[in-house]
C-alpha positions as CSV (number, residue, x, y, z in Angstrom):
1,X,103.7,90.9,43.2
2,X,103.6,87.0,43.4
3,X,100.7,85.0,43.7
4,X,101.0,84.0,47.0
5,X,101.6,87.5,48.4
6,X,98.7,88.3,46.5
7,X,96.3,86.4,48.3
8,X,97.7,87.7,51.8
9,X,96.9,91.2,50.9
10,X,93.3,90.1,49.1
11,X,92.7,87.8,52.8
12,X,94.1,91.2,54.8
13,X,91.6,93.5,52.7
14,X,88.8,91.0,53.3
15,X,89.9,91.2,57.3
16,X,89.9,95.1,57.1
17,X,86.4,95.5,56.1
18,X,85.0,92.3,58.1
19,X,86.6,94.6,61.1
20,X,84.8,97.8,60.2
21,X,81.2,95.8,59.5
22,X,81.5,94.3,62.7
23,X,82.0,97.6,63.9
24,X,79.6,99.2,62.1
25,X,76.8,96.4,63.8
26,X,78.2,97.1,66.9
27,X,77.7,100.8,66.8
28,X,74.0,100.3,65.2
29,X,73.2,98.3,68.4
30,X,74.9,100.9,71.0
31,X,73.2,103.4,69.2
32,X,70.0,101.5,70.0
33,X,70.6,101.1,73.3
34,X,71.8,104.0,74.1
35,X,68.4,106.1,73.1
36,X,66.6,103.7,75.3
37,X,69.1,103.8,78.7
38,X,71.3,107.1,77.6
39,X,74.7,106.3,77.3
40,X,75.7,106.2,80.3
41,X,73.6,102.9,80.6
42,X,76.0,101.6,77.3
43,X,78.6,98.9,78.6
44,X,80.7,96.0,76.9
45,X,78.3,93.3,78.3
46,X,75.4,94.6,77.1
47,X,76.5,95.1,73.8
48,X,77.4,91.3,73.9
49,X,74.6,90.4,75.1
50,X,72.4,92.2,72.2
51,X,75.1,91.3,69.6
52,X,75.7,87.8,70.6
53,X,79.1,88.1,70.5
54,X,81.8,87.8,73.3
55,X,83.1,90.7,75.7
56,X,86.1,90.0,74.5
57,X,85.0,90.1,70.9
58,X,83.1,93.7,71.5
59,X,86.2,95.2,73.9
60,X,88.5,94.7,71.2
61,X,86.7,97.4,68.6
62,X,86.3,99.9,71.3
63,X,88.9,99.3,74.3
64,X,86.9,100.8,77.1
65,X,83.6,101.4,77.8
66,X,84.6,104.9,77.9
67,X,85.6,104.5,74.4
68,X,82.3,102.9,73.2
69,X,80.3,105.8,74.7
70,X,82.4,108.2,72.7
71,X,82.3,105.7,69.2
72,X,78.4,106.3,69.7
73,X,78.4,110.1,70.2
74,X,80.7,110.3,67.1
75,X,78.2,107.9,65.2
76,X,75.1,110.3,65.9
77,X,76.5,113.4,64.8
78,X,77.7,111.8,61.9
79,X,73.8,111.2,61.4
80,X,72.3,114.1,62.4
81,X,74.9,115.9,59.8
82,X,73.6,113.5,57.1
83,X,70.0,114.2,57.8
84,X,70.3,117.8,59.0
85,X,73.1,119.8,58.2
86,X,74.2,118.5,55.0
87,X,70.8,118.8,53.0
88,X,70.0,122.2,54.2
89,X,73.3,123.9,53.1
90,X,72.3,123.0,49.8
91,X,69.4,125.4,50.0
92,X,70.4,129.4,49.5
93,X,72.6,131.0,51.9
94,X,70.9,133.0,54.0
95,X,67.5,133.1,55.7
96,X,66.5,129.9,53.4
97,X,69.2,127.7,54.6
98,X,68.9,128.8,58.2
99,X,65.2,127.6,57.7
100,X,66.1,124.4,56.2
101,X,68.4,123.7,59.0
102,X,65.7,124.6,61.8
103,X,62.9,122.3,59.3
104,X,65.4,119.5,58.9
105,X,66.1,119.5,62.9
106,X,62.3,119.5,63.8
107,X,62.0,117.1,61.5
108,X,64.6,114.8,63.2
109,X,63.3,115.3,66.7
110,X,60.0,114.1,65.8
111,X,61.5,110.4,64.0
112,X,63.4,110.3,67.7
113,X,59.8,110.5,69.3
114,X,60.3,107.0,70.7
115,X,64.2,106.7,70.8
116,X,65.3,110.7,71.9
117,X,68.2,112.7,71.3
118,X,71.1,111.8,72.2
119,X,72.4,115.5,72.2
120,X,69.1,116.2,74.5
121,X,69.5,113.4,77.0
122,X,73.3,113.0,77.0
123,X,73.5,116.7,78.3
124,X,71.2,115.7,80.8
125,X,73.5,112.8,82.1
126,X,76.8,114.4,81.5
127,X,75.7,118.2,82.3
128,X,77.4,118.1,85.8
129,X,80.0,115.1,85.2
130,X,83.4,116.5,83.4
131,X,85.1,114.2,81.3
132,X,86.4,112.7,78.0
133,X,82.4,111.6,77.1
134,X,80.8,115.0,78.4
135,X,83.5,117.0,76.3
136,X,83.1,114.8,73.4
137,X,79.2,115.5,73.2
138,X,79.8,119.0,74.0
139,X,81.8,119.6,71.3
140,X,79.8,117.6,68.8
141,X,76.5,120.3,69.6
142,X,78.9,123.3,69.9
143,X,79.7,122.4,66.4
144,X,76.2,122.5,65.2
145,X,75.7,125.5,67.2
146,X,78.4,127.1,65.1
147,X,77.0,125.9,61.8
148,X,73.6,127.8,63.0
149,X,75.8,130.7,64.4
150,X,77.2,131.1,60.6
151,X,73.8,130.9,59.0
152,X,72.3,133.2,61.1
153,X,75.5,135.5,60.3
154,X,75.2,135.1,56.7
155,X,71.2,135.7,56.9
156,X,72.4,139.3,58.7
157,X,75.2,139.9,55.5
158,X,72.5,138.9,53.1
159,X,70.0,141.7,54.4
160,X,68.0,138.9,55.5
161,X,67.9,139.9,59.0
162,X,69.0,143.2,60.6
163,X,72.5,144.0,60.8
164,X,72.0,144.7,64.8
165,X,70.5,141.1,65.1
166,X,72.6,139.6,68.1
167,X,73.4,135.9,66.2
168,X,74.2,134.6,70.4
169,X,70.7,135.9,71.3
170,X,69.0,134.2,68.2
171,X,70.7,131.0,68.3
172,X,69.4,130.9,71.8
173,X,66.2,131.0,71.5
174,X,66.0,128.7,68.1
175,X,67.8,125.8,70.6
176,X,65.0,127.1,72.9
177,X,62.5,125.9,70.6
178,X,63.8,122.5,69.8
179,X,64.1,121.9,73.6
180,X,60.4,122.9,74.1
181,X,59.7,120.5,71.2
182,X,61.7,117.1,72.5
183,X,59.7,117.9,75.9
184,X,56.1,118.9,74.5
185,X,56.6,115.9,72.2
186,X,58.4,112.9,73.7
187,X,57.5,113.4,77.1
188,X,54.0,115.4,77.1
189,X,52.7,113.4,74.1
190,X,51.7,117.0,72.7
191,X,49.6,117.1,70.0
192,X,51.2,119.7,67.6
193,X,54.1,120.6,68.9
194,X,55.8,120.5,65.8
195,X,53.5,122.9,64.0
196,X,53.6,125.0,67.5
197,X,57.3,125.2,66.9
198,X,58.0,126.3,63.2
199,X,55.2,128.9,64.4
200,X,57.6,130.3,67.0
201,X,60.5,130.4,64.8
202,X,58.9,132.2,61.8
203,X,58.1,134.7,65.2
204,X,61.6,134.8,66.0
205,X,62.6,135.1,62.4
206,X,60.1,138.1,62.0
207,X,61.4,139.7,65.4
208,X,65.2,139.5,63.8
209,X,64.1,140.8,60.2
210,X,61.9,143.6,61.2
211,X,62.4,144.9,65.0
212,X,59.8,144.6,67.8
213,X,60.0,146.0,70.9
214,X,62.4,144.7,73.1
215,X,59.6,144.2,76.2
216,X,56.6,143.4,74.2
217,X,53.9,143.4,77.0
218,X,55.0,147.1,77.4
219,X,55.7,147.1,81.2
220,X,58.7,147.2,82.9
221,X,59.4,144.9,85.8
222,X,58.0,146.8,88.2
223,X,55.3,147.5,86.5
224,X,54.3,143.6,86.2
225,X,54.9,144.0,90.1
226,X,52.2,146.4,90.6
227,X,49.6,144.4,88.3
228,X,50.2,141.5,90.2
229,X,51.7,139.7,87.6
230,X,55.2,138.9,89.3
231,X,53.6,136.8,92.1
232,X,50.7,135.3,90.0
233,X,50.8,131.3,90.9
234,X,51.4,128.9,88.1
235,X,48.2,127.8,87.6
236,X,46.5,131.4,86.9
237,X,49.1,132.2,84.5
Protein backbone atom coordinates (compact mmCIF):
# COMPACT_ATOMS: atom_id res chain seq x y z
CA UNK A 1 0.00 0.00 0.00
CA UNK A 2 1.51 3.52 -0.84
CA UNK A 3 1.71 6.28 1.34
CA UNK A 4 -0.75 8.31 -0.16
CA UNK A 5 -3.39 5.59 -0.33
CA UNK A 6 -2.53 5.18 3.16
CA UNK A 7 -3.74 8.26 4.46
CA UNK A 8 -7.13 8.05 2.45
CA UNK A 9 -7.98 4.93 4.23
CA UNK A 10 -6.50 6.33 7.84
CA UNK A 11 -8.87 9.94 6.77
CA UNK A 12 -11.89 7.35 5.71
CA UNK A 13 -11.53 5.35 9.16
CA UNK A 14 -11.35 8.65 11.04
CA UNK A 15 -14.77 9.66 8.87
CA UNK A 16 -16.38 6.22 9.89
CA UNK A 17 -16.25 6.63 13.49
CA UNK A 18 -16.69 10.63 13.51
CA UNK A 19 -20.18 9.24 11.67
CA UNK A 20 -21.10 6.77 14.36
CA UNK A 21 -20.14 9.39 17.39
CA UNK A 22 -22.22 11.80 15.95
CA UNK A 23 -24.68 9.19 15.85
CA UNK A 24 -24.28 7.94 19.00
CA UNK A 25 -24.91 11.95 20.42
CA UNK A 26 -27.74 12.11 18.45
CA UNK A 27 -29.32 8.94 19.73
CA UNK A 28 -28.32 9.99 23.51
CA UNK A 29 -30.35 13.23 22.96
CA UNK A 30 -33.53 11.43 21.21
CA UNK A 31 -33.36 9.08 23.92
CA UNK A 32 -33.72 12.10 26.15
CA UNK A 33 -36.36 13.56 24.60
CA UNK A 34 -38.12 10.96 23.93
CA UNK A 35 -38.71 9.86 27.88
CA UNK A 36 -39.92 13.39 28.29
CA UNK A 37 -42.52 13.67 25.07
CA UNK A 38 -42.77 9.72 24.11
CA UNK A 39 -41.55 9.19 20.80
CA UNK A 40 -43.98 10.14 18.98
CA UNK A 41 -43.13 13.73 20.16
CA UNK A 42 -39.22 12.84 18.53
CA UNK A 43 -38.77 14.79 15.19
CA UNK A 44 -35.65 16.00 12.95
CA UNK A 45 -36.02 19.65 14.22
CA UNK A 46 -35.98 19.03 17.55
CA UNK A 47 -33.15 16.97 17.55
CA UNK A 48 -31.37 19.99 15.81
CA UNK A 49 -32.48 22.08 17.92
CA UNK A 50 -31.13 20.26 21.18
CA UNK A 51 -27.98 19.15 19.26
CA UNK A 52 -27.16 22.35 17.61
CA UNK A 53 -26.68 20.88 14.49
CA UNK A 54 -28.55 21.35 11.11
CA UNK A 55 -31.86 19.35 9.93
CA UNK A 56 -30.02 18.49 7.31
CA UNK A 57 -27.02 17.34 9.35
CA UNK A 58 -29.47 15.11 11.81
CA UNK A 59 -31.77 13.77 8.56
CA UNK A 60 -28.78 12.38 7.06
CA UNK A 61 -28.02 9.66 10.05
CA UNK A 62 -31.57 8.64 10.30
CA UNK A 63 -33.48 9.47 6.88
CA UNK A 64 -36.94 9.90 8.28
CA UNK A 65 -38.35 10.73 11.31
CA UNK A 66 -39.83 7.40 11.14
CA UNK A 67 -36.41 6.08 11.08
CA UNK A 68 -35.19 8.12 14.18
CA UNK A 69 -38.15 6.85 16.23
CA UNK A 70 -37.12 3.27 15.38
CA UNK A 71 -32.92 4.18 15.93
CA UNK A 72 -34.27 5.08 19.59
CA UNK A 73 -36.40 2.02 20.25
CA UNK A 74 -33.42 -0.06 19.03
CA UNK A 75 -31.07 2.04 21.41
CA UNK A 76 -33.21 1.30 24.60
CA UNK A 77 -33.43 -2.32 24.34
CA UNK A 78 -29.95 -2.40 23.69
CA UNK A 79 -29.88 -0.83 27.26
CA UNK A 80 -32.32 -2.41 29.03
CA UNK A 81 -30.36 -5.81 27.79
CA UNK A 82 -27.20 -4.40 29.21
CA UNK A 83 -28.68 -3.53 32.54
CA UNK A 84 -31.28 -6.28 32.80
CA UNK A 85 -31.06 -9.17 30.85
CA UNK A 86 -27.42 -9.65 30.45
CA UNK A 87 -26.37 -9.59 34.21
CA UNK A 88 -29.13 -11.77 35.41
CA UNK A 89 -28.40 -14.78 33.03
CA UNK A 90 -25.19 -14.93 34.73
CA UNK A 91 -26.97 -15.96 37.89
CA UNK A 92 -28.12 -19.90 38.01
CA UNK A 93 -30.60 -21.18 35.64
CA UNK A 94 -33.58 -21.52 37.07
CA UNK A 95 -35.66 -19.81 39.77
CA UNK A 96 -32.36 -17.62 40.63
CA UNK A 97 -32.04 -16.16 37.34
CA UNK A 98 -35.70 -15.65 36.76
CA UNK A 99 -35.37 -13.56 40.10
CA UNK A 100 -32.48 -11.66 38.95
CA UNK A 101 -34.23 -10.70 35.89
CA UNK A 102 -37.51 -9.57 37.75
CA UNK A 103 -34.79 -7.62 40.57
CA UNK A 104 -32.73 -6.14 37.73
CA UNK A 105 -36.10 -4.86 35.91
CA UNK A 106 -37.54 -3.32 39.20
CA UNK A 107 -34.47 -1.98 39.57
CA UNK A 108 -34.56 -0.24 36.19
CA UNK A 109 -38.08 1.09 36.53
CA UNK A 110 -37.23 2.87 39.60
CA UNK A 111 -33.76 4.89 37.89
CA UNK A 112 -36.71 5.80 34.99
CA UNK A 113 -38.71 7.41 37.98
CA UNK A 114 -38.34 10.83 36.31
CA UNK A 115 -37.66 9.86 32.57
CA UNK A 116 -40.23 6.39 32.15
CA UNK A 117 -40.19 3.53 30.04
CA UNK A 118 -40.14 3.70 26.92
CA UNK A 119 -41.54 0.10 26.55
CA UNK A 120 -44.45 1.44 29.13
CA UNK A 121 -45.25 4.62 27.36
CA UNK A 122 -44.52 3.76 23.79
CA UNK A 123 -47.25 0.99 24.04
CA UNK A 124 -49.36 3.55 25.25
CA UNK A 125 -48.87 5.82 22.02
CA UNK A 126 -48.52 3.11 19.59
CA UNK A 127 -51.08 0.49 21.15
CA UNK A 128 -53.85 1.37 18.65
CA UNK A 129 -51.56 2.89 15.66
CA UNK A 130 -50.17 -0.16 13.35
CA UNK A 131 -46.97 0.44 11.81
CA UNK A 132 -43.14 0.12 11.25
CA UNK A 133 -42.54 2.02 14.96
CA UNK A 134 -45.49 0.07 16.78
CA UNK A 135 -44.08 -3.28 15.36
CA UNK A 136 -40.55 -2.40 16.07
CA UNK A 137 -41.37 -1.74 19.89
CA UNK A 138 -43.56 -4.72 19.96
CA UNK A 139 -41.12 -6.90 18.92
CA UNK A 140 -38.35 -5.45 21.08
CA UNK A 141 -40.78 -6.47 24.51
CA UNK A 142 -41.97 -9.73 22.92
CA UNK A 143 -38.40 -10.53 22.98
CA UNK A 144 -37.97 -9.91 26.61
CA UNK A 145 -41.08 -11.56 27.17
CA UNK A 146 -39.53 -14.59 25.61
CA UNK A 147 -36.35 -14.41 27.55
CA UNK A 148 -38.75 -14.47 30.85
CA UNK A 149 -40.96 -17.19 29.08
CA UNK A 150 -37.60 -19.45 28.88
CA UNK A 151 -36.59 -18.76 32.48
CA UNK A 152 -39.71 -19.45 33.86
CA UNK A 153 -39.54 -22.78 31.57
CA UNK A 154 -36.26 -23.70 32.80
CA UNK A 155 -37.35 -22.87 36.63
CA UNK A 156 -40.36 -25.61 35.81
CA UNK A 157 -37.32 -28.30 34.20
CA UNK A 158 -35.20 -27.52 37.21
CA UNK A 159 -38.04 -28.56 39.78
CA UNK A 160 -38.02 -25.05 40.75
CA UNK A 161 -41.63 -24.61 40.02
CA UNK A 162 -44.27 -27.21 39.27
CA UNK A 163 -44.25 -28.97 36.16
CA UNK A 164 -48.14 -27.85 35.69
CA UNK A 165 -47.04 -24.16 36.17
CA UNK A 166 -48.74 -22.39 32.95
CA UNK A 167 -45.24 -20.16 31.93
CA UNK A 168 -48.24 -17.76 29.74
CA UNK A 169 -50.13 -17.33 33.02
CA UNK A 170 -46.91 -16.55 35.09
CA UNK A 171 -45.31 -14.31 32.78
CA UNK A 172 -48.60 -12.40 32.93
CA UNK A 173 -48.81 -11.56 35.99
CA UNK A 174 -44.87 -10.79 36.69
CA UNK A 175 -45.49 -7.96 33.67
CA UNK A 176 -48.52 -7.22 35.88
CA UNK A 177 -46.41 -6.31 38.53
CA UNK A 178 -43.97 -4.08 36.77
CA UNK A 179 -46.99 -2.25 35.34
CA UNK A 180 -48.49 -1.70 38.84
CA UNK A 181 -44.94 -0.47 39.75
CA UNK A 182 -44.17 2.31 36.74
CA UNK A 183 -47.87 3.50 37.82
CA UNK A 184 -47.73 3.34 41.85
CA UNK A 185 -44.21 4.91 41.34
CA UNK A 186 -43.94 7.50 38.56
CA UNK A 187 -47.28 8.60 38.55
CA UNK A 188 -48.69 8.04 42.23
CA UNK A 189 -45.43 9.08 43.78
CA UNK A 190 -45.95 5.73 46.05
CA UNK A 191 -43.99 5.34 48.78
CA UNK A 192 -42.80 1.62 48.53
CA UNK A 193 -43.81 0.43 45.69
CA UNK A 194 -40.75 -1.24 44.91
CA UNK A 195 -40.70 -3.26 48.18
CA UNK A 196 -44.68 -3.74 47.50
CA UNK A 197 -43.59 -5.35 44.32
CA UNK A 198 -40.74 -7.95 45.00
CA UNK A 199 -43.44 -8.86 47.78
CA UNK A 200 -45.99 -9.82 45.18
CA UNK A 201 -43.54 -11.72 43.09
CA UNK A 202 -42.00 -13.90 45.87
CA UNK A 203 -46.22 -14.50 46.17
CA UNK A 204 -46.48 -15.40 42.78
CA UNK A 205 -43.21 -17.40 42.88
CA UNK A 206 -44.65 -19.36 46.09
CA UNK A 207 -48.13 -19.89 44.24
CA UNK A 208 -46.10 -21.52 41.08
CA UNK A 209 -43.64 -23.68 43.44
CA UNK A 210 -46.09 -25.02 45.82
CA UNK A 211 -49.97 -24.78 44.60
CA UNK A 212 -52.76 -22.67 46.12
CA UNK A 213 -56.05 -22.77 45.42
CA UNK A 214 -56.99 -21.54 42.21
CA UNK A 215 -59.92 -19.00 43.87
CA UNK A 216 -58.27 -18.09 47.05
CA UNK A 217 -61.24 -16.14 48.75
CA UNK A 218 -63.05 -19.59 48.50
CA UNK A 219 -66.24 -18.33 46.75
CA UNK A 220 -67.35 -18.80 43.49
CA UNK A 221 -68.76 -15.85 41.47
CA UNK A 222 -71.93 -16.19 42.57
CA UNK A 223 -71.18 -16.57 45.66
CA UNK A 224 -69.34 -12.96 45.80
CA UNK A 225 -72.79 -11.99 44.24
CA UNK A 226 -74.80 -13.03 47.13
CA UNK A 227 -72.31 -11.30 49.73
CA UNK A 228 -72.58 -8.27 48.03
CA UNK A 229 -69.21 -8.22 46.90
CA UNK A 230 -69.81 -8.01 42.98
CA UNK A 231 -71.56 -4.66 43.26
CA UNK A 232 -69.54 -3.12 46.21
CA UNK A 233 -68.52 0.58 44.97
CA UNK A 234 -64.82 1.44 44.61
CA UNK A 235 -64.47 3.26 47.43
CA UNK A 236 -65.75 0.41 50.10
CA UNK A 237 -63.52 -2.07 48.57
Amino acid sequence: MTADAARERGRGSQGVAKGQQTRATILEAALNLASQMGIEGLSIGALAEVTGMSKSGVFAHFGSREELQISVIREYHERFSAEVFLPAIREARGLPRLRAMFERWVAMVATELDSGCIYISGAVEFDDRPGPVRDALAGMVLTWHGALGRAIRLSMELGHLREDTDPMQMLFEIHGLILSLHHDARFLRSRGAEDRARAAFERVVQFYALGAPSNPFGMVASDAAKAGLASAPLAAV
